[in-house]
Phi, psi and omega in degrees: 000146186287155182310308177286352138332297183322309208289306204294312191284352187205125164268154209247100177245112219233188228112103166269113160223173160298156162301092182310136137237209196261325171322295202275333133326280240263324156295318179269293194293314183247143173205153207246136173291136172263128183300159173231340187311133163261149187305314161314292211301310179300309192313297161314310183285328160277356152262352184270161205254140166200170182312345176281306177321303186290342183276348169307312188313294192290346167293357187283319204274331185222097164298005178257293173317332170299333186238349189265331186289004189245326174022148102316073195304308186304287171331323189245340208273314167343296210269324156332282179317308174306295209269326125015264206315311182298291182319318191298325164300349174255317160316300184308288152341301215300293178300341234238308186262315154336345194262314152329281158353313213248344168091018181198166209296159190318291182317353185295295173325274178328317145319278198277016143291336186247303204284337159332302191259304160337302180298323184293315161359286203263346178258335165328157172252295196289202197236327169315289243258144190258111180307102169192237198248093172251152178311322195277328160324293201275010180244005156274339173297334187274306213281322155307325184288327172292326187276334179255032144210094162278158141320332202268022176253344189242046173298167163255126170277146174315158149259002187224142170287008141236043170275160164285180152259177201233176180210115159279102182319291178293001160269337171298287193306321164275357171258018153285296173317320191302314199301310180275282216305301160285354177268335162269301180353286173318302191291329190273353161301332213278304185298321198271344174280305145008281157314292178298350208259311208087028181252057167301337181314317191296358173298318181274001136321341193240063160337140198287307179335291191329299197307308170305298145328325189278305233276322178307345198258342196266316167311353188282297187318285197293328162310318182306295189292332186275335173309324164316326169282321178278005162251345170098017156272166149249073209253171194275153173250137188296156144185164185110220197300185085091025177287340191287298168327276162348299176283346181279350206272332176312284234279312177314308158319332196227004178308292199292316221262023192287124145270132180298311180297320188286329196295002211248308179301326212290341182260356172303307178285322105067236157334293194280325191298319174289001142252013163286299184290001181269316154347280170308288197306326187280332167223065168305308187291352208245345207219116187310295166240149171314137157297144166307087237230329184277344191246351163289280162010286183332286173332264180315304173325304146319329198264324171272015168282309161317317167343265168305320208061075236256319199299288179310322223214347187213007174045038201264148183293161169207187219263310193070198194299139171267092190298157164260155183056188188273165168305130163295168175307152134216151175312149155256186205289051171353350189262007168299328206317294177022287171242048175218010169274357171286321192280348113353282144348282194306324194266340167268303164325301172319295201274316164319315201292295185334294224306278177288349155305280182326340219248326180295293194322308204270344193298278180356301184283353197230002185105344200211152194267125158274146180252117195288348164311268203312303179322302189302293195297325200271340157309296195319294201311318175317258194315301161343298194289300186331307188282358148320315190254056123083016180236179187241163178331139205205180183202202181255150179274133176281301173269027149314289183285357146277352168286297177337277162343275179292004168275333174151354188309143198254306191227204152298001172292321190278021151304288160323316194271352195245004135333295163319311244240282216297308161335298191286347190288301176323281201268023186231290187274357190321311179307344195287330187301352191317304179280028192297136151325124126343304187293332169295323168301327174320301174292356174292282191304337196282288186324331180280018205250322179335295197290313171341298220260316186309350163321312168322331193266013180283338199299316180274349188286328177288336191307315203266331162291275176252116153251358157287342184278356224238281173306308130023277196298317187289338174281273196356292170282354199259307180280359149316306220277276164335316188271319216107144162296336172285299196260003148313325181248356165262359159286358184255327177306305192316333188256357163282312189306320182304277232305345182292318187287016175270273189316343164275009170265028199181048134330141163275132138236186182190174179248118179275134152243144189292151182274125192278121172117357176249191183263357204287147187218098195252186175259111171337310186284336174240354179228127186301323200270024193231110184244158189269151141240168210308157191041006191254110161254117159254111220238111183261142175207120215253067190202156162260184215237091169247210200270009198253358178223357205272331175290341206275329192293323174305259186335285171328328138327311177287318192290307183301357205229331204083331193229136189236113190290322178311318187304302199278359170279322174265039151263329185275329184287310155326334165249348150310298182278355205273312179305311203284285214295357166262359152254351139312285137225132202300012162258176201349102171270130222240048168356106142279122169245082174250145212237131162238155197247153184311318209238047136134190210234111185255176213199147174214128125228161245207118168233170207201150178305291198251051183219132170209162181264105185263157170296178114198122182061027199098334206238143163291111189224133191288137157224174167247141185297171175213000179208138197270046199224306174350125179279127191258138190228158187233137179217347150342087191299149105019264208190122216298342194252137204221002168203159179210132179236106188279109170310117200210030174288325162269024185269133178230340195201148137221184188228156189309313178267023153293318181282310081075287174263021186282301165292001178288306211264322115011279174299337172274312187285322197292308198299009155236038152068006177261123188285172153188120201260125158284152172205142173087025175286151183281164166299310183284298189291335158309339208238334171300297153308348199249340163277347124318011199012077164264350181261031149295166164081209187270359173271121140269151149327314165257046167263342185282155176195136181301311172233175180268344182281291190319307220300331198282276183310342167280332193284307185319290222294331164294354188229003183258124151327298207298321182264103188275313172324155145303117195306136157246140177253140168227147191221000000 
């Protein structure tokens, strides 16, 4: 075929040069720019102020200036309102029912269905995700507000010996609000600091497996906690270690004592929401908007409470007083902060991770970037400002926000708009709702949970993918499930973080050979076409090497290589004492056999009567002795490998005992006359070593080689006599 045929049907990669190494790079080849910048000067330029910055800033700080003044009315406004209207009607129950949850009284849901959501309009990055009262959010806020305000702190004493005790609901309930109201303070401090930090980053700590477990274990925590309502007992609600046992073994315990009307309405409702919601999903595309499935429920129920007299004449629970209108602003108590700062911590992460996962998902699907910095400060803001007016901690809801999505929504205008709706409900209607059942909110939320437990089917999926992402999502969920949710999930960060350090502690490693005709270099043990060459070990590990691996990457080496320098010092001392002692004295003459094998390098001595090792013309020959003056002699090497090249092409970093033991190890093959040159170090890890004063000794630059090809061809042309030129190389 003509050359230029060859070139057009296939490209071509040919290269001649000298062999590099990092000496002859940091002198001929690379030179480093010089900053002229002084550290003042950077300083100045990143503090001085000019008109771009700031509007930069402030379009960062208020993301809402970027899209409402371009607004599309005609296009957006439409599909806003419609889906505004939908969500609100949905947002409404949600809170309403969410408050339970959260342990305090139902209108509390409403505050923080509005003010919440108002704030995000403006400080949000997304354009989707619906702000408001999410389940899992409000059920680690209730297990505090339970735990720093139990019943047994609001007894009443009897007036009678044989009265019970009594709990004052309403001093309880308001030192519950007390609870939640400074503990979202705390988190939205936790989050706008956070934000200014840049620390959007800690979300990725929170493996989608990890995340998916928890938020599954946390539906459990919420099914748990609702049985009580939906069957119309009365048992204490739990929290800490081991509360999900607890509340079932009450309620199990306490089971005859089940009211039939509520347990009766609570599968009505039931019933009907799993097939509202099964509706919707089977014809989303056919149905302009989702049926309203939560707010029918509301409705009627309402209304067959009223009815009915469900409260008076059937002891069935209901919602109780509603206030009208809003709260004025107050401080909250601080002197609460103390012991809610672990719980803090856990409910911002938590409610940030919910947030910005969502927010990516829709970005994605629609074209445009969320920023998680802005997300984090506008989270802050949210709860922070909120918790003036009396709300509890909130994140974005997932199926809010797919009703929001799928009615047609464009931006944060229907975000706005089903504030409103929750609004006019706060200062105008509230009271109608009063005689809502408890057991119909049961049945709102258990029914939104549906999509939590298909989280379940991750399980075989993960089995055939990852089985560490596997363990991941089962530590996740069992300790939640168990622990509590606070300290559930820091037993599950804790066991994502062992598993990275498991895997960067259990690297695949290998011995690479070249594929004869490329510059390519594979692993021996899996591919036919990767020969090894004579005396060369090229020894791979696809990790870098710091203090937590670094012996095992040393041991793993030796074992992957053959050759173990301890072994071949005590074959050379071994021989070392067998000459003296054959020129001391000529008696029981010692056989040395050292053998080297592909999985490492064995030593014998061996000793024998009559047996000695004689010299003769260079070569070794076994005889039986015959006079006891006879010398014992060696011309067996030690060992066939005479150069070893640590492939270092996966390395992104190292540390003072990584280098330590590299160059350690290094200093053990050279005293047994065996080299060991690196190849493939990055620029950033190079610059890594030289602050590490790693180039001292016997270590230099030119032991470093740019690629494993340079590094392959200086070890042949070093071990070859023969060859006087300078080794060239093609790839």
């Amino acid at each position: 075929m003509d050359p230029e045929e060859a070139a057009d049907s296939q490209l071509m990669y040919s290269i001649d040069r000298p062999v590099y190494d990092e000496a002859f790079l940091r002198t001929q080849l690379l030179h480093r720019k010089e900053n002229s910048t002084t550290l003042r000067q950077r300083l100045a330029n990143h503090c001085r102020c000019s008109t771009e910055k700031a509007k930069a800033a402030v379009l960062t700080f208020l993301p809402i200036l970027t899209w409402l003044p371009s607004y599309p009315v005609k296009q957006y406004l439409l599909s806003d309102v419609v889906s505004g209207l939908s969500t609100g009607v949905v947002q409404l129950p949600q809170g309403l029912a969410y408050a339970m949850l959260a342990a305090v009284p139902p209108v509390y849901g409403l505050y923080s269905s509005f003010y919440p959501v108002l704030l995000y309009t403006f400080f949000g990055t997304s354009r989707h995700i619906s702000i408001g009262t999410f389940a899992v959010v409000s059920l680690m806020i209730g297990g505090v507000a339970v735990r720093e305000a139990p019943d047994s702190m609001f007894i009443l004493p009897a007036n009678g010996s044989n009265m019970s005790d009594v709990v004052d609901v309403a001093a309880r309930d308001a030192k519950r609000v007390q609870v939640a109201v400074v503990l979202t303070t705390l988190v939205g401090i936790i989050q706008f600091v956070f934000g200014l930090l840049r620390f959007g980053f800690v979300a990725i700590y929170l493996t989608e497996p990890l995340v998916r477990g928890f938020t599954t274990a946390a539906a459990v925590h919420v099914v748990v906690s609702q049985l009580k309502y939906l069957l119309g007992v009365k048992t204490p609600r739990f929290s800490g270690p081991l509360s999900v046992i607890f509340s079932v073994s009450a309620v199990v315990s306490d089971i005859t004592s089940t009211n039939v009307t509520t347990l009766i309405l609570g599968l009505v409702c039931l019933v009907f929401l799993y097939v509202i919601k099964d509706l919707n999903e089977r014809f989303k595309k056919k149905l302009p908007i989702p049926i309203p499935g939560e707010i029918i429920v509301v409705i009627v129920s309402t209304g067959v409470s009223y009815g009915l007299l469900l409260s008076e004449d059937y002891s069935v629970g209901v919602v109780g007083k509603i206030p009208t209108g809003l709260l004025p602003p107050s401080l909250p108590d601080f002197s609460l902060l103390p012991s809610l700062v672990t719980d803090s911590f856990a409910i911002a992460i938590v409610g940030f991770s919910m947030g910005v996962s969502l927010a990516k998902i829709f970005a994605l699907k629609h074209g445009y970037t969320v920023d998680g910095n802005q997300e984090l400060i506008a989270l802050g803001l949210c709860n922070f400002i909120s918790s003036f007016f009396q709300t509890f901690a909130i994140t974005c809801s997932m199926s809010r926000s797919l009703v929001q999505e799928s009615t047609g929504g464009k931006t944060q205008i229907a975000g706005l708009l089903s504030s409103l709706v929750v609004l006019l409900v706060v200062v105008a209607i509230g009271f109608v709702f009063q005689p809502l059942p408890q057991t119909a909110l049961a049945a709102i939320i258990m029914v939104n949970l549906l999509g939590m437990f298909k989280q379940f089917r991750d399980i075989p999926a993960l089995w055939r993918t990852s089985k560490i992402e596997l363990a991941i999502w089962l530590v996740a969920f069992v300790a939640s499930v168990l622990l509590g949710l606070d300290y559930g999930l820091l037993v599950a960060v804790a066991f994502a973080i062992i598993t990275v350090i498991y895997r960067t502690q259990s690297p695949k490693s290998a011995v690479l050979g070249h594929v004869s005709g490329t510059g390519l270099y594979c692993d021996v043990d899996e591919y036919e076409e990767a020969a090894e060459y004579e005396g060369i070990k090229i020894f791979h590990s696809n990790s870098s090497i710091y203090f937590a691996n670094s012996d095992l990457y040393v041991n793993t080496l030796k074992e992957k290589t053959g050759v173990n320098p301890e072994d071949l010092q005590a074959v050379r001392k071994a021989r070392r004492k067998l000459k003296e002692k054959a020129n001391g004295s000529h008696s029981t003459p010692l056989k040395i056999c050292a053998k080297y094998e592909e999985q490492g390098v064995t030593h014998e001595v061996l000793s024998h009567n009559n047996v000695a090792e004689e010299q003769r013309n260079g070569q070794l020959e076994d005889r039986h002795s015959e006079s006891d003056l006879e010398e014992a002699v060696f011309i067996e090497p030690l060992c066939t490998v005479h150069s070893i090249i640590l492939d270092w092409t996966s390395a992104s970093f190292i540390d003072s005992v990584g280098a330590k033991a590299i160059k350690q190890v290094m200093k053990e093959y050279a005293a047994v006359d065996v080299k060991v040159v690196i190849a493939g170090c990055n620029r950033t890890l190079l610059s890594e070593l030289d602050a590490l004063q790693f180039f001292t000794g016997i270590v230099t630059p030119e032991t470093v080689f740019p690629t494993v090809h340079d590094a392959v061809l200086r070890c042949q042309h070093s071990n070859s006599n023969s060859q006087a030129s300078p080794a060239r190389g093609t790839t």
